[in-house]
N, C-alpha and C positions, 0 to 999 in steps of 0.2 A: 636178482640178488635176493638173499633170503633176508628175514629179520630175524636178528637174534638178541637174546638177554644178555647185557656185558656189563655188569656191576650196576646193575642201576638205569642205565642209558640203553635209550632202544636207537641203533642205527640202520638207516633204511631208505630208499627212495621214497616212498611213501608220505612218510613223517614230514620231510624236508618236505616235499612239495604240499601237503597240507598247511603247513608251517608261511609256506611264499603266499599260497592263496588266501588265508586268513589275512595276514602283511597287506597284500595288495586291495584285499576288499575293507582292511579300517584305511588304507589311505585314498581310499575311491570315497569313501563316508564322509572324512574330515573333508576332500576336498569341496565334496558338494556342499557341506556346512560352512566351508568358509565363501562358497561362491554367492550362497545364499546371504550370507553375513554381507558381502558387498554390495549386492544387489540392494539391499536393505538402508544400508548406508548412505549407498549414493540415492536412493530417495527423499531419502531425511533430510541431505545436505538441497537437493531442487527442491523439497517444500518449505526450507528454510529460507532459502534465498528465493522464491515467491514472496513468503510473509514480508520479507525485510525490502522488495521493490513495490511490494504492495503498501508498506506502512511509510515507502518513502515518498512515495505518491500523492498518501492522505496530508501528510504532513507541507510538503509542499503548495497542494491545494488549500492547505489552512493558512499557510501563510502567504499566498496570496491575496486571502480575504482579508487577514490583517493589514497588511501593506495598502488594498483598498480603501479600508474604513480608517486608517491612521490619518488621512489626508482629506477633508474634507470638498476639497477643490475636485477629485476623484467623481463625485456623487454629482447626478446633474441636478439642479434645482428651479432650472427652466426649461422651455420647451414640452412638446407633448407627452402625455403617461404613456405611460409602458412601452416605451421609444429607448433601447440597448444602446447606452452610449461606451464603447470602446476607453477601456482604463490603458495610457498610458506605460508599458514597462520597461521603455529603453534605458539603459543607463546602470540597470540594478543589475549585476553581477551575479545574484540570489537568484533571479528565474530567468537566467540565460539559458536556450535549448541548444541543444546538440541537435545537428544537423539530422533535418526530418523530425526532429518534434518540434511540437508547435504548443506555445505557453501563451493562456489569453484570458483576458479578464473584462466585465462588461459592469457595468450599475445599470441601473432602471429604476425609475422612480415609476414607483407604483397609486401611491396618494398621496395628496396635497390637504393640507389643513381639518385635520382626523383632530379631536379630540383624545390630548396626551393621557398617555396612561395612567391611570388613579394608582395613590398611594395612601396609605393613610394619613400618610405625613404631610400632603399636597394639599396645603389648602390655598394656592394660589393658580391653582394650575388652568383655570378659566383665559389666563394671562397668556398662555400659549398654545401653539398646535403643534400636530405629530405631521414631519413627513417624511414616510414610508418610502423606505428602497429595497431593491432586490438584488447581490452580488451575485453573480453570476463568475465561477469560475472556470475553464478545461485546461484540463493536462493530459495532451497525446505523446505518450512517448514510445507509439507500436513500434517506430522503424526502428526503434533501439530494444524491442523486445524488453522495453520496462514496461507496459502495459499504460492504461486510459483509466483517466481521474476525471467527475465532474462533481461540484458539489454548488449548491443555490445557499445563501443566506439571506433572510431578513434583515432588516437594521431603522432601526426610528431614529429621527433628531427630531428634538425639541425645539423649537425656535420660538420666532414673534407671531401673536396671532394674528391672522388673517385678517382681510378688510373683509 
């Protein structure tokens, strides 16, 4: 077929099929930018939901220190140092594990009759001693692909001085 000039409009095989392969090659482009866009997306949303099983984990592990050091009875104050006595969680609703993880908590008394910490305000403080514990927390929650939490704290109590 020839092309010819008809008021303005060129008609032609040509054209037309210029016309489809432009068409074809911007929606070959859009589609790569939107596969790209997904691709992109669904990343954002797993390092989202990382962060948020990662910061549920911390938090968890903090509140089992609380729950530790809220109970005094928790902390052992007899028997030998640095001896990991097993805290107690049946019953709390709060750090119930899902099948395959495992939720656990330890104290250890680390010093007996430490010299409490100065203040300036302490001017009695010859009256008692410091002793030293160490909370011991883990949170494995692999089998549930929430990931593994351990975190140690310090903790002093004040009490009656020593003989």
């Amino acid at each position: 077929m020839e092309n010819r000039h008809d008021g303005g409009r060129f008609s032609g095989v040509g054209e037309r099929g210029a016309a489809l392969l432009v068409a074809l090659l911007i929606l070959v482009a859009v589609s790569v930018l939107a596969a790209s866009g997904l691709s992109t997306a669904v990343l954002g949303v797993q390092i989202a939901q990382g962060t948020q099983t990662s910061q549920e984990g911390f938090q968890l592990a903090l509140g089992l220190i609380d729950y530790v050091l809220s109970d005094v009875d928790n902390l052992p104050m007899t028997g030998p140092l640095d001896t990991p006595v097993d805290v107690a969680l049946g019953g709390n609703d709060t750090f119930a594990a899902a099948e395959g993880e495992t939720i656990a908590a330890a104290a250890t008394r680390v010093q007996d009759c430490i010299p409490p910490p100065r203040t300036r305000f302490a001017h009695s403080a010859d009256q008692y001693s410091g002793f030293v514990h160490d909370v011991v927390v883990a949170v494995d929650r692999n089998a549930t692909r929430r990931g593994r939490v351990g975190m140690t704290q310090g903790h002093v109590i004040i009490g009656p001085k020593c003989q």
